[in-house]
Structure formats: C-alpha cells, structure tokens
PABA-788192 format. One record per residue (C-alpha): residue number from 1; x, y, z. Coordinates in nm, 4 decimals, padded with zeros to 6 digits. Layout:
! PABA-788192
ATOM,NUM,X,Y,Z
...
! end
This chain:
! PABA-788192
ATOM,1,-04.1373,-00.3851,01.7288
ATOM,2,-04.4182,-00.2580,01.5783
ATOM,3,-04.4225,-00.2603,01.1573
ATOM,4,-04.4437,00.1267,01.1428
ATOM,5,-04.1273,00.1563,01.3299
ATOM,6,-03.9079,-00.0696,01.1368
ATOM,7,-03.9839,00.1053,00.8491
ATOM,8,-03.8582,00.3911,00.9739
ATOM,9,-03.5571,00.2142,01.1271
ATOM,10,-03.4961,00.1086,00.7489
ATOM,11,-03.5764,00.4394,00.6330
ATOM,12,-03.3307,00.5649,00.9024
ATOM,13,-03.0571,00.2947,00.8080
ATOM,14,-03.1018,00.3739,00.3841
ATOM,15,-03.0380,00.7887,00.5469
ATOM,16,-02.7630,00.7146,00.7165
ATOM,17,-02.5507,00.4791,00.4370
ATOM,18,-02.6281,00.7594,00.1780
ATOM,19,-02.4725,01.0295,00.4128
ATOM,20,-02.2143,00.7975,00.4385
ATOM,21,-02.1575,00.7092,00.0762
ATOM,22,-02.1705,01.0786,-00.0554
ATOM,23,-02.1453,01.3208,00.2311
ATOM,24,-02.4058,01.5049,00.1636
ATOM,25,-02.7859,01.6475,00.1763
ATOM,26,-03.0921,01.4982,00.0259
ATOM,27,-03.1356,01.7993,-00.1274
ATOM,28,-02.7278,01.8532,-00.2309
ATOM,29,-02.7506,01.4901,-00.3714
ATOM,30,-03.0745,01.5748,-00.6369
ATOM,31,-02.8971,01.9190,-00.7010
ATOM,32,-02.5622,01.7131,-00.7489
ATOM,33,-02.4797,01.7110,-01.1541
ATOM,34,-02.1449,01.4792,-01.0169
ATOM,35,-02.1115,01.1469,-01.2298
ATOM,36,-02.0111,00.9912,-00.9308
ATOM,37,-02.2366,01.1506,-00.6654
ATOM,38,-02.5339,01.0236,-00.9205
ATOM,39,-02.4055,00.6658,-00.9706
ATOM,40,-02.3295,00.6240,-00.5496
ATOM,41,-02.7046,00.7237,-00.5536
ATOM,42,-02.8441,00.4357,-00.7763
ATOM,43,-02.6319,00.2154,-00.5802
ATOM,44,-02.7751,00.3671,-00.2419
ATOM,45,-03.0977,00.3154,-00.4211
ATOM,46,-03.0331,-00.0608,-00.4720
ATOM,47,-02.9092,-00.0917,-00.1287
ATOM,48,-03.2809,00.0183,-00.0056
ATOM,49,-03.4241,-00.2207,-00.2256
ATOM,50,-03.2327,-00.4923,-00.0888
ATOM,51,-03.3293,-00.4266,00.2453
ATOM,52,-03.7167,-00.3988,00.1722
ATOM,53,-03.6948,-00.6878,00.0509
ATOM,54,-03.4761,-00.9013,00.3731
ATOM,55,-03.7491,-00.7106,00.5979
ATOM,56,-04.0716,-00.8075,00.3691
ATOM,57,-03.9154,-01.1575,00.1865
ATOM,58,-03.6288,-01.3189,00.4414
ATOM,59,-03.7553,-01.6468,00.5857
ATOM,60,-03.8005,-01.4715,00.9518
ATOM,61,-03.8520,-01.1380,01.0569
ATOM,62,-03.4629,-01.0187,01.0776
ATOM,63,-03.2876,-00.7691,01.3489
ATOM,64,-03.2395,-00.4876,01.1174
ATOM,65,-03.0337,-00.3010,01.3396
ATOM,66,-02.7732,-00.6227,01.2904
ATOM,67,-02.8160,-00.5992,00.9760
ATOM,68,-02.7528,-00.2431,00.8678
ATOM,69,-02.3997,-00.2767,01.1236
ATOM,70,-02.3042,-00.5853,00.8946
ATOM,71,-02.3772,-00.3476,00.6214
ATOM,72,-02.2087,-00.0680,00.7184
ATOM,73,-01.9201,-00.2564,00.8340
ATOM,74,-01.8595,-00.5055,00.5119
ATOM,75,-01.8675,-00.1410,00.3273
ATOM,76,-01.6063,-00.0008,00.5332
ATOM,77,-01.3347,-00.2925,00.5000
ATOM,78,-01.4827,-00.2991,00.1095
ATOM,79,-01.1779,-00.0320,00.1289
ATOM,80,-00.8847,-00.1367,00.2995
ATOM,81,-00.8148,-00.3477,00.6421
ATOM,82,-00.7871,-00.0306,00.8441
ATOM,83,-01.1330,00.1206,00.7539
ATOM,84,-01.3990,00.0503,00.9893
ATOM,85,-01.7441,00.0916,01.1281
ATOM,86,-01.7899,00.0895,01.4956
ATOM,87,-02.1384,00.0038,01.6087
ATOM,88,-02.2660,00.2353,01.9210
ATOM,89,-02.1620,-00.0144,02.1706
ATOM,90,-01.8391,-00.0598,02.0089
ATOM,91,-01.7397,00.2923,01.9417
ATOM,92,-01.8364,00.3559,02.3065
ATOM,93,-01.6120,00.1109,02.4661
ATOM,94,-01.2922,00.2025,02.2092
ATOM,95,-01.3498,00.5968,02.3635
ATOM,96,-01.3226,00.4277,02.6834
ATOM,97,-01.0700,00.2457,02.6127
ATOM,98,-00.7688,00.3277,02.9013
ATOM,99,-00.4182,00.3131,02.7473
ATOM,100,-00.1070,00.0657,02.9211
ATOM,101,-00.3128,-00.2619,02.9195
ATOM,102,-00.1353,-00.5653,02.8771
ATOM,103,-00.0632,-00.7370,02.5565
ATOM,104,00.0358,-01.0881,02.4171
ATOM,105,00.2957,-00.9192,02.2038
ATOM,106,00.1496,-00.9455,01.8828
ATOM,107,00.0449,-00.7082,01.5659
ATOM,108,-00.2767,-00.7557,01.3970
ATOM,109,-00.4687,-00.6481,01.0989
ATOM,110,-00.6903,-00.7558,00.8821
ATOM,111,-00.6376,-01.0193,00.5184
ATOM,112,-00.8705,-01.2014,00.3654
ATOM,113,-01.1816,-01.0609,00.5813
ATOM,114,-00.9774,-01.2393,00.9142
ATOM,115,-00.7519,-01.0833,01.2020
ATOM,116,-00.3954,-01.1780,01.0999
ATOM,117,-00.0832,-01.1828,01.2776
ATOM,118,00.1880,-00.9332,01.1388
ATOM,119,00.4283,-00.9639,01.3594
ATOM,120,00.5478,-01.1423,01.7275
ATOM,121,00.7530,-00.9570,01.9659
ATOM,122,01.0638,-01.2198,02.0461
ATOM,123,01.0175,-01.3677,02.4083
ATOM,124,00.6144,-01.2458,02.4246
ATOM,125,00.3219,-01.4799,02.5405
ATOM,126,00.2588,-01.5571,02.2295
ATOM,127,00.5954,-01.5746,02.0681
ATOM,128,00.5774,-01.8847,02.3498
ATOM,129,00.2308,-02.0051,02.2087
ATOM,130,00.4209,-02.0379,01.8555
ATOM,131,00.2004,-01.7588,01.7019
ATOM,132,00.3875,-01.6422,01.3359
ATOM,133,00.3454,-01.4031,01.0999
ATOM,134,00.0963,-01.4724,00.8903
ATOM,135,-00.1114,-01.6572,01.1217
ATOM,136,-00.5074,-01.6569,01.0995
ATOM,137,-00.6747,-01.5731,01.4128
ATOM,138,-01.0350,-01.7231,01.3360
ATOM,139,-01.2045,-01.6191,01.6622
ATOM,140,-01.1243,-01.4571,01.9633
ATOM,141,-01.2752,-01.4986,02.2968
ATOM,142,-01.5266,-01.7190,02.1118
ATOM,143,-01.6409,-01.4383,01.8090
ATOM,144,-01.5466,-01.4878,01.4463
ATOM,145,-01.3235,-01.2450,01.3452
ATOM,146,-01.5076,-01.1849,00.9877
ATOM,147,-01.7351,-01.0018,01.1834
ATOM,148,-01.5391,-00.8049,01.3944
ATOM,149,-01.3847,-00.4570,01.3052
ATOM,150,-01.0125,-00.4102,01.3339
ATOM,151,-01.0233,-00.1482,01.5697
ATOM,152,-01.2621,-00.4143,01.7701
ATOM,153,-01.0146,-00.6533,01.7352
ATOM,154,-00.7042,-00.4717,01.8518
ATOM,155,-00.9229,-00.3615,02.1447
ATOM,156,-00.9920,-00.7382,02.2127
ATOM,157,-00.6437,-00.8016,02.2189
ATOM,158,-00.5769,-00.5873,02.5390
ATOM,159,-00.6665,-00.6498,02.8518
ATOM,160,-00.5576,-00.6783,03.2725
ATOM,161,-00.2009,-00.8230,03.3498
ATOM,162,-00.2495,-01.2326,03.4251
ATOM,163,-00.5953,-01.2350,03.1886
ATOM,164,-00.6275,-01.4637,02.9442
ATOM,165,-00.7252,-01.4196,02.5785
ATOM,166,-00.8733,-01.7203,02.4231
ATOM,167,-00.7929,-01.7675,02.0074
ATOM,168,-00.8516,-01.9953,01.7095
ATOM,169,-00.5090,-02.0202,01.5205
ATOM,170,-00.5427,-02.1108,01.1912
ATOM,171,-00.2195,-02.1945,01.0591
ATOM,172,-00.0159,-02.2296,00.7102
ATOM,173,-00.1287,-02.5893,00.6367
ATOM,174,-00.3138,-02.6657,00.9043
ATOM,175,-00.7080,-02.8092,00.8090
ATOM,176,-00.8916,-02.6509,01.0943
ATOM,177,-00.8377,-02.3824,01.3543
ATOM,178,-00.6684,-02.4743,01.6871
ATOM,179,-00.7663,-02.3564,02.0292
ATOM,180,-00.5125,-02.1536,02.1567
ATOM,181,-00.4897,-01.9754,02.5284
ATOM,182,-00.2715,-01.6922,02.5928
ATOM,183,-00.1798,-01.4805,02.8838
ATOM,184,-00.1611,-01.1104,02.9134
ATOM,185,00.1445,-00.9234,03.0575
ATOM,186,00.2820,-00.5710,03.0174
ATOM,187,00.6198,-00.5834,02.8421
ATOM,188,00.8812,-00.3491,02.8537
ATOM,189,01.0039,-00.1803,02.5606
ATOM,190,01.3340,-00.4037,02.3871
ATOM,191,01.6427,-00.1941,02.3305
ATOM,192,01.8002,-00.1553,02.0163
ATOM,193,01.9646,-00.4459,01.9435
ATOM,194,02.3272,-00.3818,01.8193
ATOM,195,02.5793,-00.6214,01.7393
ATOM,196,02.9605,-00.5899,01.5726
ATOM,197,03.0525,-00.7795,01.2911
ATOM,198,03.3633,-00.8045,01.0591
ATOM,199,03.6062,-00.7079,01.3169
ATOM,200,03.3614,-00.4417,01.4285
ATOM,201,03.3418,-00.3291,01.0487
ATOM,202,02.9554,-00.3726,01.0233
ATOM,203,02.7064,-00.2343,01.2447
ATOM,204,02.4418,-00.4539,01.3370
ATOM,205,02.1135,-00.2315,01.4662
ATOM,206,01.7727,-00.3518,01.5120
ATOM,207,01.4900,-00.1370,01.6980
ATOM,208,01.1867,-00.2896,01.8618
ATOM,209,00.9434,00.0305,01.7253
ATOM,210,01.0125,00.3277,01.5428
ATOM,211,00.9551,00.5548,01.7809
ATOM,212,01.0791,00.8416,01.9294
ATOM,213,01.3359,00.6624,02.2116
ATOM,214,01.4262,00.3727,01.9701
ATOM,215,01.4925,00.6054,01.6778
ATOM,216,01.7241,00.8677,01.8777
ATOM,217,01.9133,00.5221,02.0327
ATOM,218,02.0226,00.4511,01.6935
ATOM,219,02.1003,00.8112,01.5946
ATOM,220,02.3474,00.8051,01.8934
ATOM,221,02.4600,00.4676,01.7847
ATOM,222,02.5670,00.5846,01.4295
ATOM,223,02.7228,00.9049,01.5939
ATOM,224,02.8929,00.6952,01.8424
ATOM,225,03.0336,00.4669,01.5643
ATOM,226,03.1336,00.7281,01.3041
ATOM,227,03.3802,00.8775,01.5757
ATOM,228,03.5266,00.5488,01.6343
ATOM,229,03.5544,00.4317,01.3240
ATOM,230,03.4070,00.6707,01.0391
ATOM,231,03.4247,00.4036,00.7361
ATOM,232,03.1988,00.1508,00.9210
ATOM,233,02.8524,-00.0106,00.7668
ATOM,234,02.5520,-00.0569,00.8823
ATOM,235,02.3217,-00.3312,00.8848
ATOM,236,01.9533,-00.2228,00.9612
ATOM,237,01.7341,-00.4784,01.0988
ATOM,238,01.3776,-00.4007,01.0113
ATOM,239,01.2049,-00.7256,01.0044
ATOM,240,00.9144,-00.7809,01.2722
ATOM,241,00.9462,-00.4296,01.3324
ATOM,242,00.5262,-00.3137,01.3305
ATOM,243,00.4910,-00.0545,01.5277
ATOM,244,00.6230,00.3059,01.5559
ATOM,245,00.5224,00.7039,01.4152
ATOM,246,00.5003,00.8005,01.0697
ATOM,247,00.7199,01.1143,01.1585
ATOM,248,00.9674,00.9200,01.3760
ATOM,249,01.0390,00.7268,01.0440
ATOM,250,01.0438,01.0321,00.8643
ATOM,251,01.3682,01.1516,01.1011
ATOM,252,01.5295,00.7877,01.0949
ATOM,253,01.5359,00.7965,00.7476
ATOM,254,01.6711,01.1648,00.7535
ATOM,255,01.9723,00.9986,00.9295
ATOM,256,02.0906,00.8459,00.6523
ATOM,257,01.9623,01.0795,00.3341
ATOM,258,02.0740,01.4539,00.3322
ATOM,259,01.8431,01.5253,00.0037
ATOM,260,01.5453,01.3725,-00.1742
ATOM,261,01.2137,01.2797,-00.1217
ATOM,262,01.1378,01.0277,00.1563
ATOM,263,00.7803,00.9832,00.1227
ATOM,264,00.4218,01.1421,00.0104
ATOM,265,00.0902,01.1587,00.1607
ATOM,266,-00.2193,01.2249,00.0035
ATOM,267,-00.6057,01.2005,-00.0159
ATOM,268,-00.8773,01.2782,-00.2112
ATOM,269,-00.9433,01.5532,00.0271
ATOM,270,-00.5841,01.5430,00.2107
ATOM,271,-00.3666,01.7572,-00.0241
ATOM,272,-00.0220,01.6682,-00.1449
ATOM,273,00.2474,01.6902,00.1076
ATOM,274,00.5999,01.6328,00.0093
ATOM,275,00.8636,01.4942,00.2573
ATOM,276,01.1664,01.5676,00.2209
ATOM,277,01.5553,01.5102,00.3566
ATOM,278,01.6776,01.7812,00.4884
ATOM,279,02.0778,01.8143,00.5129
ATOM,280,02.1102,01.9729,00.8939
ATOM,281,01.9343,01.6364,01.0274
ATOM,282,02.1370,01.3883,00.8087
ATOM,283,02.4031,01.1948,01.0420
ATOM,284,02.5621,00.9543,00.7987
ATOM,285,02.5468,00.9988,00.4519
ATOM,286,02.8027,00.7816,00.3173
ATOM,287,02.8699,00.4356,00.4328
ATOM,288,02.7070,00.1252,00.3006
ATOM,289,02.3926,00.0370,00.4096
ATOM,290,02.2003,-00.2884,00.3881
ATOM,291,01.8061,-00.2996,00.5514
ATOM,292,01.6648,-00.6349,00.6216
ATOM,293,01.3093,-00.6493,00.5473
ATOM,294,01.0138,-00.9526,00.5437
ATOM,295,00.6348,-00.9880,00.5762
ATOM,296,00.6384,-00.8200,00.9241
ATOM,297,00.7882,-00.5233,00.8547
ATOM,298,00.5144,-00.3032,00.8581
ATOM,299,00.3864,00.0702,00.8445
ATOM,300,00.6735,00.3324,00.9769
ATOM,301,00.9266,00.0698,00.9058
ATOM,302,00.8133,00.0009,00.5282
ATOM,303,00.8530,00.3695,00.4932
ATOM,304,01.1883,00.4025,00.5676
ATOM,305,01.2997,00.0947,00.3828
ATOM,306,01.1563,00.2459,00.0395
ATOM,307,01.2900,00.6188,00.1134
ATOM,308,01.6434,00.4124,00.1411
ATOM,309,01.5922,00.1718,-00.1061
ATOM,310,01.4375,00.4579,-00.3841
ATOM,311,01.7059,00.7135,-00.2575
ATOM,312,01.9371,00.4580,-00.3864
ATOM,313,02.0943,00.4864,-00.0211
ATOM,314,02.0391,00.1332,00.0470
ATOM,315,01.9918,-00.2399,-00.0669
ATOM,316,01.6759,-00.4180,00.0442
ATOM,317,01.7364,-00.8009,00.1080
ATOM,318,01.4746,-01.0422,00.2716
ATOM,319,01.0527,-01.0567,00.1419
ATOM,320,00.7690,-00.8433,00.0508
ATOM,321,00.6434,-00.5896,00.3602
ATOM,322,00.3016,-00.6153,00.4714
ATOM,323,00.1812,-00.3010,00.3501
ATOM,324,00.0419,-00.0607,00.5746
ATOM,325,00.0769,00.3330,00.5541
ATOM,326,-00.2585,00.5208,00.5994
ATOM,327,-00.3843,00.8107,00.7978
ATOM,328,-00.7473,00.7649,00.9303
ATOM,329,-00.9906,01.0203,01.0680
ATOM,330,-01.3086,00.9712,01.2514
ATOM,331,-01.6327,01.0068,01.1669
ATOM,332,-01.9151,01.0303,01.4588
ATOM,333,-02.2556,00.8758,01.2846
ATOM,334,-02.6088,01.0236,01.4351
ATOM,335,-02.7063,00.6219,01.6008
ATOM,336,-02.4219,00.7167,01.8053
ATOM,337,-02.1613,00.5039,01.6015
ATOM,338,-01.8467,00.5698,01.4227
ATOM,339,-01.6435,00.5627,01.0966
ATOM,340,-01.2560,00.4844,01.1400
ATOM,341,-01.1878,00.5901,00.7396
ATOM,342,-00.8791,00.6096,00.5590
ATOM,343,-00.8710,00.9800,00.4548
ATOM,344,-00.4780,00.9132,00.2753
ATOM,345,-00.2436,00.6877,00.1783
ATOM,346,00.1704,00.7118,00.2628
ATOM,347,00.3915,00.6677,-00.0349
ATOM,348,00.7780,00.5735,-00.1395
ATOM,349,00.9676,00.8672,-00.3266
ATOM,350,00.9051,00.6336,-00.6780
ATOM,351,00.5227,00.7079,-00.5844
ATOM,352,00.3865,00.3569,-00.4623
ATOM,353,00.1649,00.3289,-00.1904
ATOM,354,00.2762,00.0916,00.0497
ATOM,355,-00.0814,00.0123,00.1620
ATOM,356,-00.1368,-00.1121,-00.1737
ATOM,357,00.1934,-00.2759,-00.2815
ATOM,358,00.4058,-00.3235,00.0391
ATOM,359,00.7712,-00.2816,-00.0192
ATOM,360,00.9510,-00.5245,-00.2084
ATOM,361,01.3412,-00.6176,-00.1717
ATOM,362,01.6172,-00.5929,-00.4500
ATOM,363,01.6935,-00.8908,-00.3148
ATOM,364,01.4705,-01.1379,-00.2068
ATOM,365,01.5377,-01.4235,00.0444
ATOM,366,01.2636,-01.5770,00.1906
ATOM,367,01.1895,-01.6304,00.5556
ATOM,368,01.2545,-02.0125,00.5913
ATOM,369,00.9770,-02.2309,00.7061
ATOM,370,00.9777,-02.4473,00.9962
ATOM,371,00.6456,-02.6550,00.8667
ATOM,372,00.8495,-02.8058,00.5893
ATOM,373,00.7140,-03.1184,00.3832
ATOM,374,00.9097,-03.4062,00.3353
ATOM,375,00.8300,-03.4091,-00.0183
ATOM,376,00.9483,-03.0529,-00.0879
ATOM,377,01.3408,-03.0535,-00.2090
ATOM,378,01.6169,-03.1066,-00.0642
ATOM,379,01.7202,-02.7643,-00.0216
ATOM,380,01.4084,-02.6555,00.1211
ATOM,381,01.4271,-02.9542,00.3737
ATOM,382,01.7697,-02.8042,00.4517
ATOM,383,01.6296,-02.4235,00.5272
ATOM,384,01.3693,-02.6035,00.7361
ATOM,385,01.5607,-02.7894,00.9326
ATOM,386,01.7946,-02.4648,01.0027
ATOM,387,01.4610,-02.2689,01.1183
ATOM,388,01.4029,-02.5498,01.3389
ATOM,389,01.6898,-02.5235,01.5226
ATOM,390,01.6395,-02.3105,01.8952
ATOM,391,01.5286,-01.9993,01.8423
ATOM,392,01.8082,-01.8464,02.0829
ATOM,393,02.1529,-01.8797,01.9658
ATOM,394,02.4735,-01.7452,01.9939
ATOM,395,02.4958,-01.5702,01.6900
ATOM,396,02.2098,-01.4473,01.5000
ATOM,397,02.3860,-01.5150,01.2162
ATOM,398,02.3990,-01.9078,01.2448
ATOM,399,02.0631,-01.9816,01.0613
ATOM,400,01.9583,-01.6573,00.9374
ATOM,401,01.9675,-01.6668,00.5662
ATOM,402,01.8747,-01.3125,00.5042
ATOM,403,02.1059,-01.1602,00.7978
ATOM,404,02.3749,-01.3588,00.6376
ATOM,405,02.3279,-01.2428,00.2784
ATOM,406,02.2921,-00.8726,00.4326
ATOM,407,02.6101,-00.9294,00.5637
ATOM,408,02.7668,-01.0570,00.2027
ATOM,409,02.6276,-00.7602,00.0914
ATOM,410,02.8078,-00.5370,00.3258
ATOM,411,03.1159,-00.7209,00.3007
ATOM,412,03.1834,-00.6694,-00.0839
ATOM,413,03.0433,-00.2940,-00.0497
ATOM,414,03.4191,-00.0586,-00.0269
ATOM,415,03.3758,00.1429,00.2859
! end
C-alpha cells in the first residue's frame, strides 16, 4: 500500500474513534465548552499519536486496519462484557446470521478479557463434555478468545445439527487449557420442573428460561396449587437459569408482588423508567417463598430474585449471580462495521445494578466443588465427595446443599 494511503487510512481510523468517543463533528467538538467532550479529545489526540508512531517506529510495517479493529474493540469491552465492536466482516456475518441453529447448551460471556461459561443446560453436549460454570473457554475453533467479540463468540457457538465445535477448556485448577470437542444438536425447550415436598406442602418450580411459555407454566402452576391447597410454599429454582426477556421477568415477578418497585432502567441518554407491581397481575401474594440462586443465574433471572428479595417477598439462599442486566443498541460505523453498546443498565428496587454487583443471597451456601483437594478440610472433602456422586438421582434433594437449606427455610416459615 502505498505511504500516502496509509496515512489516510490512519487519518481515517483517528476520524472514526473520535466519532466514536464523543459523537460528534469536528467542528461540534472545537465549539464543545464540555469538560468531558474536551478531555475525550486529548485522549483521542494521544490515541493518534500512538498510532503515528506503530506506523513510523514498530519493528515492521504493521496492518493498520488490524490494528485500529484491536483498538476499537479493546475500547468497547474497556466498558462491560456485552459492549462490542464488530469488524465489517464480522458485523456482516452476525446480520446474516439465520436463527434455530444448533447449540452445545451452554451460556457465554465475557470475564477477565476470555469467553466464560455461565451456565450448562442439564443433559446438553456439553453438560456431557463436563463443561461448568465458570469455565474458561481459551479458544474456539482454533482463535483466542481475547480477541474475539462476544457477539463473535456467541455466533461461533452456533452452528448445523451433527457439527462439531472445537474448544480450549481452561478449568478451576487446571495449569493449561484442554482440548475439548463438542457436538451440535438442537434441543428442545425443558419444562418447568415441579416437584412436591413436605407432604405436598412446598412447591418445588424450576424453569429452563424466563420466557414467555416457561413463565405462564408457572403462573398456572401457582394458580393450580392455591386452589388445591391455598397455604402452600413455594420453592423457586433459579440457579443455571441464563436465558429469558427482561419483561417476561418483569410479569414473573408481578406474580408474586402486588405493589413496589421491581426494577429500574436507565442510561445516560435512556431516561428513568420505573417498574412497577401492579395488583390486577399479582397471583400469590402471601405464602412463603424461598428463590435458589448461584453463579449461573443470570440476567432476567437476577432480576426477579432482587425484586423478591428487596420487596422483602422472599429469602435468597445459594451464591452471588453473575451479573448481567443491560440493554444494547447498535451503532452502524462508515468502514461498514458496528458498535454493539450498552446504552442502560437494569437495576433492583434498592438501586444496584446487577451488571455491576450481581445479586447476592441473604443466605449464602456455596455450590460444592467436585475438584476438591485432599488437603482442604474435612468438611469440604465431605461436600466434594457429595457433588461427586451421579448427577441423576432420585431426589434432588439428596446432595443439594442449597435446595436442602431452601427447604429448612420453608419448613420453619408458618404458612
């Protein structure tokens, strides 16, 4: 290329990141009095610098196309995990991108600059790999996931029925990453789970989603159980449970709240809406509840956990959400790329974002680990050796320390 035009490429790239950054005109920016709008400036101004000098100093002439999407993209996830900057190519193929694809059945975002596992769907190809929460997928198909957006990733993740999806798994306490091949397959939607406790005293319910079907099951469950028996409690399973609709969680938590706030939403340029409980939609406003919670509860489900929990409505028991709860909008750049940006944040009635703090438990009982140490303690060696017991049972209840102290809960509550 010849020297003329990658200046003007750089010229092109410092343009575009200062649109970007402040959103406006050249001329806007120099008529700007803002505090901010002038300090973004300097920085945009040290951000040309630094590329003069990688095209003029670097060892070897670099590609600074490459290097402007690195750029671009490292500011983006600067933010939060759900931020990103798709490159032409890549904001081409997610417009294409055809809906229904088979999955491996698991969640993903992004911690610590790496895709990471939220959550496994029970039974999934990957559930059958031994993928967990918390997981670090290194690489997929071959490509470190540092340098991959999460919109990229998720994309990744899809693909025909019978394909295969090659990972690196880096695991709690493992040195290096470990090759890990997983098949594709399109998985029907799990029922809510219900099960009868306490001589039928204690609802147990646990949705796959909040969504619109799995959300109006358990409305008619609670219906169906306050004409049979009106006093009964409910246990609310939300652990693992990663997908779903802001809204849908909105009306779930309606069920069980006829007044008060159930969540917020707001931007810098998003104004304040208020969500609240509205009596006509409540269903059951009065018996105990207990929600179940750990590190893959995430996004709808972490908002109806805190309107229950600040609502007083319910007790939290298990671990510390995720913490997910955005709304993104897209931005189309002029190379033909695109910003996925976080335009505003979801919040609990006692005003914490759960993108920033996740929701944590009044209660806490950690998830127990099945890569215990011998040298940890006894007790610990104990948990362990109850995680590593099969994985289908009976009863749920046999080695599930936080379903069993949800159910202690419920037990002492009057009905």
């Amino acid at each position: 290329m010849p020297k003329s035009a990658k200046l003007g490429l750089l010229g092109v790239s410092v343009v575009v990141l200062l649109g970007l950054f402040l959103g406006v005109n050249w001329s806007g920016v120099h008529a700007a009095g803002d505090e901010h709008q002038e300090g973004a400036y300097r920085q945009i101004n040290v951000y040309g610098e630094v590329l003069q000098h990688i095209q003029s100093d670097y060892v070897e002439e670099p590609n600074i196309t490459k290097v402007t999407h690195g750029a671009m993209r490292g500011l983006l996830e600067s933010l939060d995990a759900d931020s990103s900057y798709l490159s032409p190519e890549d904001f081409k193929t997610w417009k294409d991108a055809k809906m229904g694809k088979a999955q491996i059945g698991v969640t993903v975002s992004k911690r610590f600059g790496y895709a990471t596992v939220v959550s496994v769907t029970a039974g999934s190809p990957a559930d059958k790999a031994d993928l967990s929460d918390g997981d670090i997928l290194e690489a997929i198909e071959g490509k470190d996931t540092r340098n991959l957006s999460l919109a990229t990733i998720q994309l990744m993740m899809a693909g025909a029925p019978g394909s295969e999806l090659k990972l690196a798994v880096l695991r709690p306490r493992s040195a290096k990453p470990e090759p890990v091949t997983v098949s594709r397959v399109v998985m029907p939607e799990a029922p809510v789970q219900e099960t009868a406790y306490e001589n039928g005293s204690i609802e147990y319910l646990k949705p796959a989603s909040v969504d619109k079907d799995h959300v109006s099951a358990i409305e008619g469950k609670i219906r169906s159980a306050g004409k049979a028996q009106p006093a009964k409690k409910i246990l609310l399973d939300l652990r693992d449970v990663s997908t779903g609709d802001m809204a849908e969680a909105i009306r779930l938590s309606n069920l069980f709240l006829d007044k008060g706030t159930i969540a917020t939403l707001e931007g810098q340029t998003v104004a304040k809406q208020t969500y609240t409980a509205e009596a006509s939609k409540a269903v059951n406003t009065n018996s105990p509840v207990v929600v179940l919670v750990n590190r893959g509860t995430y996004g709808a489900a972490e908002l109806v956990a805190a309107a229950l929990a600040d609502n007083k409505r319910a007790e939290l028991v298990g671990e510390r959400t995720f913490g997910e709860g955005s709304q993104q909008k897209t931005f189309e750049m002029p190379d033909g790329g695109a910003l996925l940006l976080t335009v505003a944040k979801y919040a609990s009635p006692n005003g914490k974002k759960f993108e920033d703090e996740g929701v944590t438990p009044g209660t806490l009982v950690a998830t127990t680990d099945p890569d215990v140490d011998d040298s940890e303690t006894n007790d610990t060696k104990v948990a362990g050796a109850e995680k590593n017991a099969p994985k289908k049972q009976a009863s749920p209840a046999a080695a599930d320390d936080q379903l069993n102290k949800g159910l202690d809960l419920l037990k002492a509550k009057a009905a």
